[in-house]
C-alpha positions in Angstrom: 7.2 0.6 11.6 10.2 -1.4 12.7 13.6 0.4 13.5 16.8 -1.4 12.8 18.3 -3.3 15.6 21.7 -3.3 16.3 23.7 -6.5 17.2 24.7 -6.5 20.9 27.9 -4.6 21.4 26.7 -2.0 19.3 23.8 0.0 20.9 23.7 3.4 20.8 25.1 5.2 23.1 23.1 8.3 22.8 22.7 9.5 26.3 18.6 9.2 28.1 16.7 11.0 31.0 15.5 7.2 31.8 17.3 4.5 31.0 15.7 1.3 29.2 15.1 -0.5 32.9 13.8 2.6 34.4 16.5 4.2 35.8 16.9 7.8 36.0 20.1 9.9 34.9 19.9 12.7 36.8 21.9 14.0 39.3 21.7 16.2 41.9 24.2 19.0 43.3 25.5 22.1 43.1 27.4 23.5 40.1 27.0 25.9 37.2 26.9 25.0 33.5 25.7 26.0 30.7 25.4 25.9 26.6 25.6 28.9 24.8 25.0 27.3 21.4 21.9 26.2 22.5 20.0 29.1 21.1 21.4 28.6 17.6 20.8 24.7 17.7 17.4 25.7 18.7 16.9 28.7 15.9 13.2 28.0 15.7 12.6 28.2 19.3 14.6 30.3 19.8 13.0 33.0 16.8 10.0 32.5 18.9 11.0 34.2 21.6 12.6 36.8 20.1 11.1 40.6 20.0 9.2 41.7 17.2 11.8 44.1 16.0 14.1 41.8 15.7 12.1 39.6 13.3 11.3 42.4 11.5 15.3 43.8 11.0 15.5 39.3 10.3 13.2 39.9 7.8 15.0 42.9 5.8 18.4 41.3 6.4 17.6 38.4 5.1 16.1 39.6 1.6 18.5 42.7 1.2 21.5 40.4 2.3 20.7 37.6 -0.4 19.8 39.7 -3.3 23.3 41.5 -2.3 25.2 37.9 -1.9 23.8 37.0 -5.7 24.6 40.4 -7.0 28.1 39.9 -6.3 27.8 36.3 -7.9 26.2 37.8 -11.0 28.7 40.6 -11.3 31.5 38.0 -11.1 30.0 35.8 -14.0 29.4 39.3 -16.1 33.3 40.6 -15.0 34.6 37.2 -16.0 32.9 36.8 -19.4 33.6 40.5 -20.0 30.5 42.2 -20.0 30.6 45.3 -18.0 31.1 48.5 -19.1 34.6 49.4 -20.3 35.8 46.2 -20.9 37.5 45.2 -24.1 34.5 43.7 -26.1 34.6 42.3 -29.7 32.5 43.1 -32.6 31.0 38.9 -31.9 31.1 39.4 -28.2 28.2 37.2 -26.6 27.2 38.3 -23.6 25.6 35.8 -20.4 23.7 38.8 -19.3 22.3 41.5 -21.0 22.2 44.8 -19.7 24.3 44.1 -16.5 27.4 45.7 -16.9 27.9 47.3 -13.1 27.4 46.7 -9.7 24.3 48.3 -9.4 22.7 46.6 -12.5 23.9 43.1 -11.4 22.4 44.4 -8.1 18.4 45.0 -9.7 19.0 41.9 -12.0 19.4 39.7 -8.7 16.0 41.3 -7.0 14.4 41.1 -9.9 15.6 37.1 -10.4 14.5 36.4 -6.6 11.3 38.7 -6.6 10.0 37.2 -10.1 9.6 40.8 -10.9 11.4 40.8 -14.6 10.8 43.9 -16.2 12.0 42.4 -19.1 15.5 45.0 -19.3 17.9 42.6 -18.1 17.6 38.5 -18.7 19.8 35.4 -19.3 21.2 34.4 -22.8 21.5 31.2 -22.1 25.0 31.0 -23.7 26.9 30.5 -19.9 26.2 27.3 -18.3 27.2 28.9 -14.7 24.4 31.4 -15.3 21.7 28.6 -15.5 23.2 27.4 -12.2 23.1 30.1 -10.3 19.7 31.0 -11.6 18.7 27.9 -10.5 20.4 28.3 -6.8 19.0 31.9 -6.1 15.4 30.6 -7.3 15.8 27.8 -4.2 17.2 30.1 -2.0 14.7 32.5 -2.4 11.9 29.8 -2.0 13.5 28.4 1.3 13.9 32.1 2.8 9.9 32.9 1.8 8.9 29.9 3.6 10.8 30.6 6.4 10.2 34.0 7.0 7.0 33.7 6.5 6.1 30.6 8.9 8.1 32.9 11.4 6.0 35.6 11.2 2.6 33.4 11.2 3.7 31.6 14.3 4.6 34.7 15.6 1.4 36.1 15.3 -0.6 33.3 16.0 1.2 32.6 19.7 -1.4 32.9 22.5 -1.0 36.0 24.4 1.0 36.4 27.6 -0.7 35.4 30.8 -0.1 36.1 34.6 0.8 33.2 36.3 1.3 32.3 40.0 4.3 29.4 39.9 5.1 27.0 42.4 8.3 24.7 42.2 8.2 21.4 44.4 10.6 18.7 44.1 11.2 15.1 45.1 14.8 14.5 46.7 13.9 10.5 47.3 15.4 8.2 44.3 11.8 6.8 44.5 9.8 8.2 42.1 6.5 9.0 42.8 3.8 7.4 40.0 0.0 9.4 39.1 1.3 12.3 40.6 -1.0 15.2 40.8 -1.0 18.5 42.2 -3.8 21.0 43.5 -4.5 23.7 45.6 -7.6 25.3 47.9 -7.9 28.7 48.2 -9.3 29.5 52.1 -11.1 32.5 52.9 -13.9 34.3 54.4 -16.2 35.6 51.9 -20.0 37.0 52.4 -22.8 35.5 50.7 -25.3 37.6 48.0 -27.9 37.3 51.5 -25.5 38.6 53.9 -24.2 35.2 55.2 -20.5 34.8 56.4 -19.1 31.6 55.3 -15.8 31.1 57.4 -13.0 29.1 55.6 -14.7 29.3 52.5 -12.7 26.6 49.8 -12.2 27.7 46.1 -10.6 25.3 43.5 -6.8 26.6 42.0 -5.9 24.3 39.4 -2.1 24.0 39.2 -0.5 22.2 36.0 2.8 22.0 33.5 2.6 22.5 29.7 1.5 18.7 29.7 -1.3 19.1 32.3 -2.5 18.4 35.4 -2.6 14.9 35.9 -0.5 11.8 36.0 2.9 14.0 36.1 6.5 12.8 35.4 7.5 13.7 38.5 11.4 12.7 37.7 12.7 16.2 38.4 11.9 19.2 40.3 8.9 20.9 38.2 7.6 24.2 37.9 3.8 24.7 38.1 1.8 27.2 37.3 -2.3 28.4 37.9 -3.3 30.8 35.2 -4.5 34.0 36.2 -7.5 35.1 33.8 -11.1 36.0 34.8 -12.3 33.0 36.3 -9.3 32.7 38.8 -10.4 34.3 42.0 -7.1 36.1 42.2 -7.9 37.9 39.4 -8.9 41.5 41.3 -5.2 41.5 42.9 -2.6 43.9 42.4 0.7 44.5 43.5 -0.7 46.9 46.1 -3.7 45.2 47.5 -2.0 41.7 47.5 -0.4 42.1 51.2 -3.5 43.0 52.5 -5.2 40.2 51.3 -6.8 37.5 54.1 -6.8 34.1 52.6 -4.5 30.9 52.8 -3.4 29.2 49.6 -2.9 25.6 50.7 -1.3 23.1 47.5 -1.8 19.8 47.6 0.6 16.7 46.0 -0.6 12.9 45.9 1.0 10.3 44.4 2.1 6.9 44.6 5.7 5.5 45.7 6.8 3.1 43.0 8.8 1.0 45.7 6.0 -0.1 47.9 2.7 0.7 46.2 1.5 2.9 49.0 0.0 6.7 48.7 1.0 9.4 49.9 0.5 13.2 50.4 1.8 16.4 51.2 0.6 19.5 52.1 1.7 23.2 52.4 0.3 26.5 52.7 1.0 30.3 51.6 -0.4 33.6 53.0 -0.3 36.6 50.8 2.7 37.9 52.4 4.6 34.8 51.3 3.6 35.1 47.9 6.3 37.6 45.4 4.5 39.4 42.9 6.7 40.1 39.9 9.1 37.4 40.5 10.0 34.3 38.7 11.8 31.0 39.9 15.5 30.7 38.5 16.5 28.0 35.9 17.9 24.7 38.2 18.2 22.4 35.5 21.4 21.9 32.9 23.5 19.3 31.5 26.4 18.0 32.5 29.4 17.3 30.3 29.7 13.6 31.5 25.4 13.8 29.6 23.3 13.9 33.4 20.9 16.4 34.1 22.1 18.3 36.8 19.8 20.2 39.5 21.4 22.7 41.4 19.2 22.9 44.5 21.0 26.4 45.7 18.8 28.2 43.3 15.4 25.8 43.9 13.7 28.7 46.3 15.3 31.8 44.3 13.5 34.3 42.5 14.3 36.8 40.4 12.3 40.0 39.1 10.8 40.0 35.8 8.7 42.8 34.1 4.8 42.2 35.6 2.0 44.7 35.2 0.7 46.7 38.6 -2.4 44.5 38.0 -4.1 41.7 35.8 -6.3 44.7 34.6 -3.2 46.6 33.8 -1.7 43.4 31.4 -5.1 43.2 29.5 -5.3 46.7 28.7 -1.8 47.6 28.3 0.0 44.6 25.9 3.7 46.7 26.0 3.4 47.6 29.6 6.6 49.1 31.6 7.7 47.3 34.7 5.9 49.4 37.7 8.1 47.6 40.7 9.8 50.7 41.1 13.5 49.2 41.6 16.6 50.9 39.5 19.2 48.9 37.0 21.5 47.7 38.7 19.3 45.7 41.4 17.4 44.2 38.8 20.7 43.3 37.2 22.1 42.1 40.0 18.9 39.6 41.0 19.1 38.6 37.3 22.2 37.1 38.1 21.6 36.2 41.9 18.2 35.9 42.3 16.8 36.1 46.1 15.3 34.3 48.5 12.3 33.2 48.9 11.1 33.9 52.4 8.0 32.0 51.8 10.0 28.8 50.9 9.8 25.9 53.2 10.5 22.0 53.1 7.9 19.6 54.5 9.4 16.3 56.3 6.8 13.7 56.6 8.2 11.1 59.1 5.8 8.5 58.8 5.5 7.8 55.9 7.5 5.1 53.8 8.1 8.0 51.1 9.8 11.7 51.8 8.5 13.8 49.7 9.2 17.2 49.8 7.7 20.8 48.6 8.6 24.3 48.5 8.2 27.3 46.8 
């Protein structure tokens, strides 16, 4: 379909991550913002997220609090046509209601409206107009907060479970972007054979990717990436214990293309087990700016913070509502939830002849 056009003068000024002629608006330094309004703008996501008890007491509040809300409305309409009990009523009295004539009653003739339950005790007239109204506004109410609760609680339920992940951030600080991006890692180390053999620097695939995938990434921004650990990931036999004592070398890989001159490029790091933080989690680095850039603040690129993470992948599969087992008291954790902490794993990789700097970390 074709949009509408707007005469010159008049584009939009709506702000982009990349501009029409491929510029980027992004900016990078060091300060601290952030929306607090975001979550409401964002309900959906945002109810995703949220613990199940929560969407639960969601789910009462919201029923309960509407049939309350139109039990108030009904018991006004009943008050002001003078059908409740103890008013002043004429021999040719017609009522808008029959049988409401409290609080309480104006109270089961809303459930009963929004439920569909009518047990036949209490109905319209049809003699107030406002009645039909409001009948008519509780019915769509109670439609809209059906649909919603329930497509809440069927997403909820149908989320994939929770995985263990092991993240990596890297991060290009040239204004040249790099183009078919992609990002892998070999896993070295010395493993024995079914026969007895000793295979020395033995390589193992790790896939790395983003919620988009592996390949071809937008590499516009520092990313996050992450390899899954299930069954088929060799580290799945770690724990938090046994991880130090590991002996392998995790070695990532980034290729990609510079955009200015055309010519490829790659970069190369490595981690040991000691370098690698079980039960940590990279801190946010990206907001928005009031001016509308996207600001990274590279102070927090290599810190981590601690996050609750099972004693072992075993220990996540079997235990869905496990404890945190790291063994640190309140007020550290608060404090790294604010801080975070170094990385001591974290280096930046300089590669001086090449046309391109790219650099990676963490």
């Amino acid at each position: 379909t074709m949009g509408h056009i707007q005469p010159a003068g008049h584009r939009s000024c709506k702000s982009r991550l990349v501009t029409k002629d491929g510029h980027c608006n992004i900016e990078f330094g060091n300060i601290e913002y952030s929306n607090h309004f975001a979550f409401l703008v964002d309900f959906w996501t945002t109810f995703m997220e949220i613990r199940w008890r929560f969407i639960l007491l969601l789910f009462v509040a919201s029923f309960t609090g509407s049939w309350f809300i139109f039990s108030l409305l009904w018991y006004w309409v009943a008050r002001s046509n003078g059908d409740l009990m103890g008013q002043n009523r004429t021999d040719g009295h017609i009522q808008c209601i029959d049988n409401v004539n409290g609080l309480t009653t104006a109270f089961l003739y809303s459930l009963e409206t929004q439920t569909t339950i009518g047990y036949g005790g209490r109905a319209l007239t049809g003699h107030c107009a406002g009645t039909v109204a409001l009948i008519i506004i509780q019915s769509l109410v109670g439609v809209f907060i059906n649909c919603f609760m329930c497509g809440i609680i069927l997403a909820k339920i149908s989320l994939p479970k929770k995985g263990l992940c092991l993240l990596i951030r890297v991060a290009n600080l040239r204004k040249t972007l790099l183009i078919g991006s992609q990002i892998y890692g070999k896993l070295l180390k010395t493993t024995t054979t079914s026969e007895g053999d000793t295979i020395i620097l033995d390589q193992v695939d790790i896939d790395f990717m983003v919620d988009a995938g592996k390949d071809n990434l937008f590499f516009v921004c520092p990313m996050t990436l992450y390899h899954v650990i299930n069954r088929s990931s060799p580290f799945y036999e770690l724990s938090a214990d046994s991880l130090p004592h590991q002996d392998f070398e995790l070695v990532v890989f980034l290729d990609g293309t510079a955009e200015s001159t055309s010519s490829s490029c790659q970069v190369r790091t490595s981690y040991i087990p000691q370098e690698i933080q079980w039960g940590y989690s990279f801190l946010p680095i990206i907001s928005r700016t009031t001016t509308g850039k996207y600001h990274v603040d590279f102070s927090n690129f290599s810190k981590s913070v601690r996050v609750t993470t099972p004693h072992c992948i075993q220990c996540f599969e079997t235990d869905a509502d496990h404890k945190n087992h790291n063994g640190h008291n309140q007020e550290n954790h608060n404090n790294q939830q604010k801080l975070g902490i170094d990385n001591l794993g974290f280096q930046v990789i300089d590669i001086h002849d090449s046309v391109d700097i790219t650099k990676i970390g963490d």
